[in-house]
N, CA, C and O atoms as a DFTB+ gen file, in Angstrom:
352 C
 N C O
     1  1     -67.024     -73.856     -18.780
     2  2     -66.115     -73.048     -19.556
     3  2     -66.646     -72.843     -20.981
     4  3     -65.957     -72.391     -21.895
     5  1     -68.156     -73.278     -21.110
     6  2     -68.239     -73.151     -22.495
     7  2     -68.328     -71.570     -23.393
     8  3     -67.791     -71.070     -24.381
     9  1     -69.107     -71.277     -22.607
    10  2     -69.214     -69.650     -22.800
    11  2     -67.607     -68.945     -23.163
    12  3     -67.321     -68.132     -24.042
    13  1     -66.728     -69.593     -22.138
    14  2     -65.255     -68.347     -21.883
    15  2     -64.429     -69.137     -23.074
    16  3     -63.535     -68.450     -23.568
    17  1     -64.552     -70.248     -23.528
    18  2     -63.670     -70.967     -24.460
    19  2     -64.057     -70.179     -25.696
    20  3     -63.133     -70.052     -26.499
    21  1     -65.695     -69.385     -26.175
    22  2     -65.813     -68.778     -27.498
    23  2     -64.802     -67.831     -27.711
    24  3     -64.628     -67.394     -28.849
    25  1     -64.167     -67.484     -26.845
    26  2     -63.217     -65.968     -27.023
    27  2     -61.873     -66.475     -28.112
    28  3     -61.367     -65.921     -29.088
    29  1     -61.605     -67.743     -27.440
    30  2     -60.572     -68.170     -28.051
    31  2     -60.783     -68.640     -29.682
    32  3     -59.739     -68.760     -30.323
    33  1     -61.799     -68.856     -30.242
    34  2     -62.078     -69.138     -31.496
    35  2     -61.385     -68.549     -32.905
    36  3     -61.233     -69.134     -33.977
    37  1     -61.102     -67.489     -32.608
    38  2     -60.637     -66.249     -33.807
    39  2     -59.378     -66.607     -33.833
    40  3     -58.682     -66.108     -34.717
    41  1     -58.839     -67.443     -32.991
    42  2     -57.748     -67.447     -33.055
    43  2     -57.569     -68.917     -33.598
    44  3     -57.190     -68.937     -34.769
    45  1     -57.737     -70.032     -33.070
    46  2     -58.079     -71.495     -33.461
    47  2     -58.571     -72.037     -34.375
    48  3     -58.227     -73.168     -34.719
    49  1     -59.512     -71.329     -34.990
    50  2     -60.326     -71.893     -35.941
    51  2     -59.774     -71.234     -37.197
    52  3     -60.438     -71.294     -38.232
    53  1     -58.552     -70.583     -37.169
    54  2     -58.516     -70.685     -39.282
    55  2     -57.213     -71.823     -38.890
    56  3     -56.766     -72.434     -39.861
    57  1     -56.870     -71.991     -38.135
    58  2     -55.782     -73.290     -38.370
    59  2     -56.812     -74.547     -38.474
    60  3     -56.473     -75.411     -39.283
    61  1     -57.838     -74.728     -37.872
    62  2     -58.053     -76.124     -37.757
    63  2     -59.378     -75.944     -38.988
    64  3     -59.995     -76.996     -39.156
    65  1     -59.815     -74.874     -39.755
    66  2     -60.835     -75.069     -40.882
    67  2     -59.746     -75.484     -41.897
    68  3     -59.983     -76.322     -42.768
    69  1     -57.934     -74.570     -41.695
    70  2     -57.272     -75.040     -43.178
    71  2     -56.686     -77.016     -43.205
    72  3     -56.363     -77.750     -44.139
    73  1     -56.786     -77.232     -41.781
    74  2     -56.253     -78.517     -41.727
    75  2     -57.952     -79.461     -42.358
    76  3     -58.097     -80.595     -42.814
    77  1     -58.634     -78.705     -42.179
    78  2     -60.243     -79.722     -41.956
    79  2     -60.088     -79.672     -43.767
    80  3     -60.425     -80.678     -44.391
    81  1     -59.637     -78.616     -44.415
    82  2     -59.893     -79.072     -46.010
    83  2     -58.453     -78.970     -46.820
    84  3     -58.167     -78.353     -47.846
    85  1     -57.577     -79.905     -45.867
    86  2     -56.716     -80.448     -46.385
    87  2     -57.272     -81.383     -47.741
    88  3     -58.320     -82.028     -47.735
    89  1     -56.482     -81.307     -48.689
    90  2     -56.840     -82.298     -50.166
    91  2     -55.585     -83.203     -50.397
    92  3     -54.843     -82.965     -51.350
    93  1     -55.309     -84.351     -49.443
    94  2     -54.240     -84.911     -49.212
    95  2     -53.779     -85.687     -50.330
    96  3     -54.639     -86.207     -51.041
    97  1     -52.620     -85.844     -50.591
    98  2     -51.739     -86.968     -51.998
    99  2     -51.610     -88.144     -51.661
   100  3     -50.648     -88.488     -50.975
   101  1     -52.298     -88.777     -51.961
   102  2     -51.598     -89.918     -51.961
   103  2     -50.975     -90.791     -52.767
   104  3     -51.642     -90.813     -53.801
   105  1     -49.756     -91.770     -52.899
   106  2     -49.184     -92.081     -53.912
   107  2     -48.555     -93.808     -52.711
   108  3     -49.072     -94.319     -51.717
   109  1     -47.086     -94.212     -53.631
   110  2     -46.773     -95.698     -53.412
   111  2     -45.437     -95.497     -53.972
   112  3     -44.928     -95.489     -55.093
   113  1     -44.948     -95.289     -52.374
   114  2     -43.167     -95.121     -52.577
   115  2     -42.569     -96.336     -53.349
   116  3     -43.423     -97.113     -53.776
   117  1     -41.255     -96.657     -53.615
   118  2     -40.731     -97.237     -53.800
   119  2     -41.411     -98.873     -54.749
   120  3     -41.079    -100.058     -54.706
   121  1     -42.463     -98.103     -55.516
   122  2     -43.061     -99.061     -56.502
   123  2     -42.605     -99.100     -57.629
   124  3     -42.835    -100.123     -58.275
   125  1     -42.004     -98.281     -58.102
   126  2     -41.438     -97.951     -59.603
   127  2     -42.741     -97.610     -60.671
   128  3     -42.817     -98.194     -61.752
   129  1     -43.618     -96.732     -60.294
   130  2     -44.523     -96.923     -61.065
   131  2     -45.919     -96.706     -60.720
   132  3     -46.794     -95.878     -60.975
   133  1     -45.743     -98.140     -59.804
   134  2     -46.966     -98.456     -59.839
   135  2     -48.100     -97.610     -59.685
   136  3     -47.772     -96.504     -59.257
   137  1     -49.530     -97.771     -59.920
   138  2     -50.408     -96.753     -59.890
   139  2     -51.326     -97.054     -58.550
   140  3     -52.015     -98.064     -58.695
   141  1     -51.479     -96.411     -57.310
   142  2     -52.442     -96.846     -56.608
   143  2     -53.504     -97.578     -56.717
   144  3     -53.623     -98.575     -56.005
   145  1     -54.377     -97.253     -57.539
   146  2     -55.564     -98.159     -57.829
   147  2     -55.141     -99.680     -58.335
   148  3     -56.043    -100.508     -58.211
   149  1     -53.865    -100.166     -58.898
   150  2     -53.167    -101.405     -58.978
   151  2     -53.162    -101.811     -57.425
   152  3     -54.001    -102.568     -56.936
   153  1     -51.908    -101.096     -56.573
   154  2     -51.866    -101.474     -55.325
   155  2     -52.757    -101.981     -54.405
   156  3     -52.712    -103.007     -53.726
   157  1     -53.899    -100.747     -54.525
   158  2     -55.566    -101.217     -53.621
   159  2     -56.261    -102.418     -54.135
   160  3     -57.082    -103.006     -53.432
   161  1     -55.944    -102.835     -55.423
   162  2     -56.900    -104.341     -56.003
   163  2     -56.139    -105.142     -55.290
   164  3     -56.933    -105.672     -54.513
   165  1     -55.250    -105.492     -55.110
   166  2     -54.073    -106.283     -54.292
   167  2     -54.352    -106.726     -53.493
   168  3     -54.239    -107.928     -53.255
   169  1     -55.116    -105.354     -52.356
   170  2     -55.190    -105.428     -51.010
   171  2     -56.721    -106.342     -50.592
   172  3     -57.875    -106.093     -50.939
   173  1     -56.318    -107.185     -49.938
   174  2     -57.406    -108.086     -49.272
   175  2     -57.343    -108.734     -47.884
   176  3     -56.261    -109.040     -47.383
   177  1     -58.551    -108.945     -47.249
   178  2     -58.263    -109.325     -46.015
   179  2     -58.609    -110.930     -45.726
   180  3     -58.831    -111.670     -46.685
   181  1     -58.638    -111.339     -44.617
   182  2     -58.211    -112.592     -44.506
   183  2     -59.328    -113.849     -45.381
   184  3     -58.970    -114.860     -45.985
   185  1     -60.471    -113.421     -45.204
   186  2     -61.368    -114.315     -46.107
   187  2     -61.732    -113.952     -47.319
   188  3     -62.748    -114.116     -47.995
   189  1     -60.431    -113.278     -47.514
   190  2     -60.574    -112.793     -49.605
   191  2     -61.004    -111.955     -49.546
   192  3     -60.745    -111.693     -50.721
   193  1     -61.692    -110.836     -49.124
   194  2     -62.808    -109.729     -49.441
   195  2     -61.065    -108.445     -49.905
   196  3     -59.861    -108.350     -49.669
   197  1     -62.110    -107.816     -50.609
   198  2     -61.048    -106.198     -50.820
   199  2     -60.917    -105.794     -49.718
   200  3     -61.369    -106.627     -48.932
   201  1     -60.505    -104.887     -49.199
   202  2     -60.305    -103.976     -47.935
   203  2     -59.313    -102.948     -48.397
   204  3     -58.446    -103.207     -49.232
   205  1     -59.446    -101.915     -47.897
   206  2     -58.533    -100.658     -48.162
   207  2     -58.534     -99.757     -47.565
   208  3     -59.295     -98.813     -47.777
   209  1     -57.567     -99.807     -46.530
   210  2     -56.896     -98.450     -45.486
   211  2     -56.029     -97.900     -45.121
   212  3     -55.244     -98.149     -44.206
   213  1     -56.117     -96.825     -46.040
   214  2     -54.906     -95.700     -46.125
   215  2     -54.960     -94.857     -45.546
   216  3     -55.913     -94.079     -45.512
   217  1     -53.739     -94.763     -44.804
   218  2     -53.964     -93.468     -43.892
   219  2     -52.566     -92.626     -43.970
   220  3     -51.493     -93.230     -43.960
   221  1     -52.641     -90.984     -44.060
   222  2     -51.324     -90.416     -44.065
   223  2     -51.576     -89.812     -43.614
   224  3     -52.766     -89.505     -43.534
   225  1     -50.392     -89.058     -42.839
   226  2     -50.433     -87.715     -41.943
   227  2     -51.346     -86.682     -42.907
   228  3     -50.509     -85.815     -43.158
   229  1     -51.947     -86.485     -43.239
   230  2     -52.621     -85.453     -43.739
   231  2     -53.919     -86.011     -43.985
   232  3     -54.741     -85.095     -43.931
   233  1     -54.369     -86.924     -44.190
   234  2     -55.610     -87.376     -43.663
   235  2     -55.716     -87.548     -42.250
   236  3     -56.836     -87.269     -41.822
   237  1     -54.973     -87.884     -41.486
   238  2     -55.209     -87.988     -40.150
   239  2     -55.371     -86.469     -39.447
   240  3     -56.315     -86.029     -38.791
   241  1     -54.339     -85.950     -39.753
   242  2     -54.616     -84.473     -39.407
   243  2     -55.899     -83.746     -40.145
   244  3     -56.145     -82.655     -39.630
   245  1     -56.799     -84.114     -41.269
   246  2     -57.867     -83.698     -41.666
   247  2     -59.199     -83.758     -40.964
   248  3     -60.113     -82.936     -40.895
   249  1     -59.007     -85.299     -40.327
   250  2     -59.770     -86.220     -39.746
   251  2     -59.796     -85.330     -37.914
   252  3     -60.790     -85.242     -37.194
   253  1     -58.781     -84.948     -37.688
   254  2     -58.845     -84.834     -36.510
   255  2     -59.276     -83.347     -36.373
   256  3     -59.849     -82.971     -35.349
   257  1     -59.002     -82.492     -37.409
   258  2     -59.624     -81.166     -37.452
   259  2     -61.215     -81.268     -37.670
   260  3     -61.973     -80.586     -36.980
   261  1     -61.631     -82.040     -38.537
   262  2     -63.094     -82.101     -38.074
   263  2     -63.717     -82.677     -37.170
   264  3     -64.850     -82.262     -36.929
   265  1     -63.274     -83.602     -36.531
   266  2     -63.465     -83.966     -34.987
   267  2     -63.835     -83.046     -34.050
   268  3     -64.917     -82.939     -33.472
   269  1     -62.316     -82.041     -33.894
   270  2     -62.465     -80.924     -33.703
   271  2     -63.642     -79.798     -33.658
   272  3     -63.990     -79.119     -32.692
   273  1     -64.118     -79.801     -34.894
   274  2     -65.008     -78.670     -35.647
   275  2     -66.535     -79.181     -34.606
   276  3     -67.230     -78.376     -33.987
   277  1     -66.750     -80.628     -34.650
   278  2     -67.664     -81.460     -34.234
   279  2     -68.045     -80.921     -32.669
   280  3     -69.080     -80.319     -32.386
   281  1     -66.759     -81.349     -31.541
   282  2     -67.010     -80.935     -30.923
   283  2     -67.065     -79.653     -30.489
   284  3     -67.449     -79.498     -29.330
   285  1     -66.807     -78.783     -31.063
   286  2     -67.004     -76.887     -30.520
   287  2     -68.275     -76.902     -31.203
   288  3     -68.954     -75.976     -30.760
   289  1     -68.873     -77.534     -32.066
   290  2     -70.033     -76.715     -32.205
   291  2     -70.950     -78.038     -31.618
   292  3     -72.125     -77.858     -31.940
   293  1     -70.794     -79.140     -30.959
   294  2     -72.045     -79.563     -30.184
   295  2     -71.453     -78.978     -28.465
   296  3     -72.371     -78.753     -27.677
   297  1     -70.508     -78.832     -28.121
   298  2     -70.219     -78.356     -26.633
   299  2     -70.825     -76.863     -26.657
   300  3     -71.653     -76.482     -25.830
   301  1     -70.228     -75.916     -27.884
   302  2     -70.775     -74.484     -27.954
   303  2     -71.721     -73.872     -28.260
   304  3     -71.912     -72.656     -28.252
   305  1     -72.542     -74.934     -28.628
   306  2     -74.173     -74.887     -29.401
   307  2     -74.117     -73.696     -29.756
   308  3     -73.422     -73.693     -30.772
   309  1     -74.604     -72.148     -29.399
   310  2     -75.375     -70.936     -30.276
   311  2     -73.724     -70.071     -29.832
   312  3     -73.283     -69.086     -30.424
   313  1     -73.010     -70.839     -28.563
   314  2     -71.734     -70.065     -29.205
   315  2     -71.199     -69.474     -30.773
   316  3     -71.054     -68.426     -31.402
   317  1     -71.052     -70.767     -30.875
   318  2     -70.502     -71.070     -32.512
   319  2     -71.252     -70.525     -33.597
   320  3     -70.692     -70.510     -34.694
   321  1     -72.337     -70.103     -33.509
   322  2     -73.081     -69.967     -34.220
   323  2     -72.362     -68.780     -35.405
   324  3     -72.542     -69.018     -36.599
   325  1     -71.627     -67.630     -35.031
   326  2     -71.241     -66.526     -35.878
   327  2     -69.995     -66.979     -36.824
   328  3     -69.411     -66.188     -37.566
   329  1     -69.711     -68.172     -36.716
   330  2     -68.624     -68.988     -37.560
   331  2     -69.520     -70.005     -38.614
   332  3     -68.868     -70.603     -39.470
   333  1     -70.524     -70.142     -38.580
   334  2     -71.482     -70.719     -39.408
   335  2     -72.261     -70.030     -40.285
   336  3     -73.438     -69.786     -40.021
   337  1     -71.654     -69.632     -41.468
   338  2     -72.258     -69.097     -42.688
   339  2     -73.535     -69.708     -43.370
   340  3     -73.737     -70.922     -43.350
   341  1     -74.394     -68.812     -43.978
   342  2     -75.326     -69.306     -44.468
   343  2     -75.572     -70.116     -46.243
   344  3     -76.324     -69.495     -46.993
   345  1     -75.269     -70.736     -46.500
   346  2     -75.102     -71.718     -47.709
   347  2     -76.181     -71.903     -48.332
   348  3     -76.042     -72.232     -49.510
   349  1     -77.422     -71.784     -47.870
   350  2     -78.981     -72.332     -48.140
   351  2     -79.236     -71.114     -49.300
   352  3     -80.318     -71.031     -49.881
């Protein structure tokens, strides 16, 4: 189906390029204040080290649109190709 799935692209791909450059907020409900970068020094895992993993619906949905992006253009190889602008 790789060939017959390119048709569908024009249609799919401006939803999942605007989710892929989502610029997500993140913040710390019910802190009164507090400033994230306070919160993340905080955070440590079991043998003392820092650790820090934040995740919000809008990173996850960012994350999964380029996943996305990943696989149509290694399944569609020279399909895809007319959605790939030249930057160089």
């Amino acid at each position: 189906m790789k060939g017959d799935f390119c048709k569908y692209l024009p249609q799919i791909l401006p939803h999942i390029l605007t989710m892929a450059t989502l610029k997500p907020e993140m913040g710390i409900e019910g802190q009164g204040g507090a400033e994230l970068s306070d919160v993340l020094q905080e955070v440590r895992n079991d043998e003392g080290a820092k650790k820090a993993n934040i995740m919000t619906d809008e990173i996850e949905e960012k994350d999964t649109a380029i996943q996305m992006l990943v696989v149509f253009i290694d399944e569609l190889e020279a399909g895809f190709a007319p959605y790939i602008n030249d930057v160089a």
